[in-house]
C-alpha positions as CSV (number, residue, x, y, z in Angstrom):
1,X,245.0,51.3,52.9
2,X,246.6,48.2,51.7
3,X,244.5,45.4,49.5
4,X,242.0,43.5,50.9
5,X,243.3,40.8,48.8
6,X,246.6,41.1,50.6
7,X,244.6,41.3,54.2
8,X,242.8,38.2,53.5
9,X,246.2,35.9,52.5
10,X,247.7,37.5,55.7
11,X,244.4,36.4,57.9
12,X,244.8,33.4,56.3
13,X,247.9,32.3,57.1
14,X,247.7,33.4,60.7
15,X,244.6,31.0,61.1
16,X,246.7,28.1,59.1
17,X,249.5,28.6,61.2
18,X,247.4,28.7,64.7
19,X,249.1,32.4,65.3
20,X,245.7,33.9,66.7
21,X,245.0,32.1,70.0
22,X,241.1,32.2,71.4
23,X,237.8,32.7,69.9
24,X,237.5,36.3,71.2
25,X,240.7,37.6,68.9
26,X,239.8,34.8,66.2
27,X,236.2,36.7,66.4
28,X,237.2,40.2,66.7
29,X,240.1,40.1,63.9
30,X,237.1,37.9,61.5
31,X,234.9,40.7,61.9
32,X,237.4,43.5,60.9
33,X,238.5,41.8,57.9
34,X,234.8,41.6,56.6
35,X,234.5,45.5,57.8
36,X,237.4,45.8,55.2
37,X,236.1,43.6,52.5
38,X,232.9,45.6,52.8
39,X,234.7,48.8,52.8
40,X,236.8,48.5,49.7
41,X,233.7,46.2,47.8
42,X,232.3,48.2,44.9
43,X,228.0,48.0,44.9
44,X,226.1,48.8,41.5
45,X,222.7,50.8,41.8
46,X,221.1,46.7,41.5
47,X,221.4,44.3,44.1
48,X,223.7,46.2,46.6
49,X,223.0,43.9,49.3
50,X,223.5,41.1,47.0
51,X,227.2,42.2,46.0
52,X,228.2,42.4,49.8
53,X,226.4,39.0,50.6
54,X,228.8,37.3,47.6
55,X,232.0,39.5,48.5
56,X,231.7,38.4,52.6
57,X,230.5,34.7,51.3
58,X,233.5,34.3,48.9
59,X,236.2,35.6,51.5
60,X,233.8,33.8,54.4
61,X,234.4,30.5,52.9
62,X,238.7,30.6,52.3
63,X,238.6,31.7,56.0
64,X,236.8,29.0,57.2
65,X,238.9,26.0,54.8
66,X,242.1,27.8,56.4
67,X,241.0,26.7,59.8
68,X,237.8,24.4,60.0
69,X,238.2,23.5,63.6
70,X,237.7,27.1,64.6
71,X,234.4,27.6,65.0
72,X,234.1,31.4,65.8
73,X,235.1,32.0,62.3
74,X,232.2,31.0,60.7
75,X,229.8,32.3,63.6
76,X,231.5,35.8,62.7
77,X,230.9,35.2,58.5
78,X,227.4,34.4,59.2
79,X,226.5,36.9,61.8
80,X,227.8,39.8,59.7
81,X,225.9,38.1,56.6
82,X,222.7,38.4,59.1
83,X,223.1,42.0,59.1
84,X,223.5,42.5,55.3
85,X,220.2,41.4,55.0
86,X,218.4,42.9,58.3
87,X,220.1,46.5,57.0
88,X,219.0,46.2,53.8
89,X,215.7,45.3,54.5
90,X,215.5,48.1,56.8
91,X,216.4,50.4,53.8
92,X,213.8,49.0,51.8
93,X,211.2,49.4,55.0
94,X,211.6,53.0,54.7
95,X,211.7,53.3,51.3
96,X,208.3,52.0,51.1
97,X,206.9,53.9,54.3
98,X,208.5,57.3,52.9
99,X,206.5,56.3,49.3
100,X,203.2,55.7,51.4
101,X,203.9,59.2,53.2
102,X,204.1,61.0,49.9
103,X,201.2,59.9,48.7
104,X,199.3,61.1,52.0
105,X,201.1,64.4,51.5
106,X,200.0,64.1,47.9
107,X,196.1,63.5,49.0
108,X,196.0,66.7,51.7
109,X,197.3,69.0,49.4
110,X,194.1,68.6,46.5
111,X,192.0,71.0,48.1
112,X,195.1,73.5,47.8
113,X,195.9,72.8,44.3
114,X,192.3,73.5,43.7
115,X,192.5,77.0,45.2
116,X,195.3,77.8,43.4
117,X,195.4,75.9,39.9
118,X,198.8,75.8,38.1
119,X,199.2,73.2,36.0
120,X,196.6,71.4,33.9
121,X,194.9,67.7,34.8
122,X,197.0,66.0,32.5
123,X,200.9,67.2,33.8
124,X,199.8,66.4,37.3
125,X,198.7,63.0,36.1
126,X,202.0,62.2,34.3
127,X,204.0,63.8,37.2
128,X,202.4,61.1,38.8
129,X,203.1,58.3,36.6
130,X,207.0,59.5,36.8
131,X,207.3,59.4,40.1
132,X,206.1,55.3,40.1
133,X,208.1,54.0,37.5
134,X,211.3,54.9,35.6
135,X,211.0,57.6,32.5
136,X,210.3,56.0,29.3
137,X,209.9,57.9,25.6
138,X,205.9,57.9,26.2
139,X,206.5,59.5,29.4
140,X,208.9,62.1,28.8
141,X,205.9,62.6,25.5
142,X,203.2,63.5,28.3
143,X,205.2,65.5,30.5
144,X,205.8,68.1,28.2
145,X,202.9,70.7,29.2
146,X,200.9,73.3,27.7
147,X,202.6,76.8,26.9
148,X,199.4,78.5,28.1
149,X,198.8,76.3,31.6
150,X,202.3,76.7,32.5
151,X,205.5,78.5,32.9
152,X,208.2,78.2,30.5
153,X,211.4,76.4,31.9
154,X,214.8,75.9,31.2
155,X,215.4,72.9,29.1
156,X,218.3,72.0,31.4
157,X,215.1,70.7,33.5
158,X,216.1,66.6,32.4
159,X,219.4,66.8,32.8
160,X,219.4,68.2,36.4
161,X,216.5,65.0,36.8
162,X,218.4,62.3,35.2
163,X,221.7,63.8,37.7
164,X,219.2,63.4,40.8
165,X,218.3,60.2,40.4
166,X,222.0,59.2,39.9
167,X,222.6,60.9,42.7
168,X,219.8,59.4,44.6
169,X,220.9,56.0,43.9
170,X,224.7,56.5,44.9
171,X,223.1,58.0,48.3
172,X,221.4,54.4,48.5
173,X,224.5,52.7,48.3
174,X,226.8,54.9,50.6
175,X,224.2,54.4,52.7
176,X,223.8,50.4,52.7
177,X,227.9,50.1,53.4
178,X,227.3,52.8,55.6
179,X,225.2,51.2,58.1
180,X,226.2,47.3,57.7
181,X,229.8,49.1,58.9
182,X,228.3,50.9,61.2
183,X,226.4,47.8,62.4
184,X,229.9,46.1,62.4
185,X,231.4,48.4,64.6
186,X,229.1,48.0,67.2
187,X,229.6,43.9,66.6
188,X,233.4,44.3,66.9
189,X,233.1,46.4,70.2
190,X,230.7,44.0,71.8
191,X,233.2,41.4,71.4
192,X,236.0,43.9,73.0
193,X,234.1,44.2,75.9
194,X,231.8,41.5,76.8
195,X,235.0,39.2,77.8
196,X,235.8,42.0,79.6
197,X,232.1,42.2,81.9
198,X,232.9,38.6,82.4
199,X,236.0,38.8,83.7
200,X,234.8,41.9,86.1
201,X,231.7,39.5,87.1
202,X,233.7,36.1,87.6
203,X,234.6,36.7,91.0
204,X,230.9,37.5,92.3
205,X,229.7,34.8,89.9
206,X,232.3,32.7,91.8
207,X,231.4,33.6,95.3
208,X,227.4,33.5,95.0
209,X,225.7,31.3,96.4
């Protein structure tokens, strides 16, 4: 796939040089470019949503000084920085609803715990705190549990949790690109075909009364 860099200066000089005629390809060929530049954009674990606003923004704004009388252009940047933000505060809807749903889960399983008691007060209490905030040295202290109350396990038991939650958070950010592309390809196909109804329509439109 050749560099976005080199898409954009080729965008650019077509909108420069008037070479894309109408707001449906001007829209259309807008909203694939920002599907590339989203694409090939790198996210940290921080602020995902963030480095895609900034990347679109940045690319948004030479796109716009190429051609400022064309109007569609900017429509396009800011409708696809819309969906940024609406997918990434759906993300962080059901992060917080799956959170509340494990803590349910947590509640209705007491009365089995009490049947069948496995590990002491204190290690379900610092499971607890782990799961709420991230490990610190006082932590990782009160996690280690009693030789007598529990099973012995394989040391390797950190590094497979410090690998999950690096895990975890590249799964977040595949999943943010993921659905803001997604979200762009339906965008992109509505403009395909919504010239297209009208068109089919005009004659009745034409004709009614």
């Amino acid at each position: 796939m050749p560099d976005v860099q080199v898409l954009v200066n080729e965008f650019i000089n077509k909108l420069r040089k008037r070479k894309i005629e109408g707001s449906q390809a001007t829209s259309r060929q807008t909203a694939e470019l920002l599907r590339s530049v989203i694409s090939q954009t790198r996210v940290p674990y921080t602020n995902q949503a963030g480095a895609l606003i900034d990347a679109v923004r940045a690319v948004g704004e030479q796109l716009i000084a190429a051609n400022p009388v064309e109007l569609a252009v900017g429509n396009i940047v800011r409708r696809v920085l819309h969906i940024i933000r609406e997918e990434d505060l759906s993300l962080a809807t059901a992060a917080i609803a799956g959170l509340g749903l494990s803590s349910v889960s947590d509640d209705e399983d007491d009365a089995e715990r009490d049947n069948h008691p496995v590990l002491s007060a204190a290690v379900v209490a610092a499971a607890a705190r782990s799961t709420l905030r991230p490990p610190s040295l006082q932590t990782l202290l009160e996690d280690v549990p009693d030789s007598g109350a529990v099973p012995h396990t394989s040391s390797s038991g950190g590094d497979s949790e410090g690998k999950s939650k690096s895990a975890d958070k590249s799964s977040r950010s595949r999943k943010l690109k993921h659905d803001v592309i997604e979200a762009l390809n339906e965008l992109i196909q509505d403009i395909t075909t919504c010239h297209e109804l009208i068109a089919e329509q005009a004659v009745e439109h034409i004709h009614q009364k």
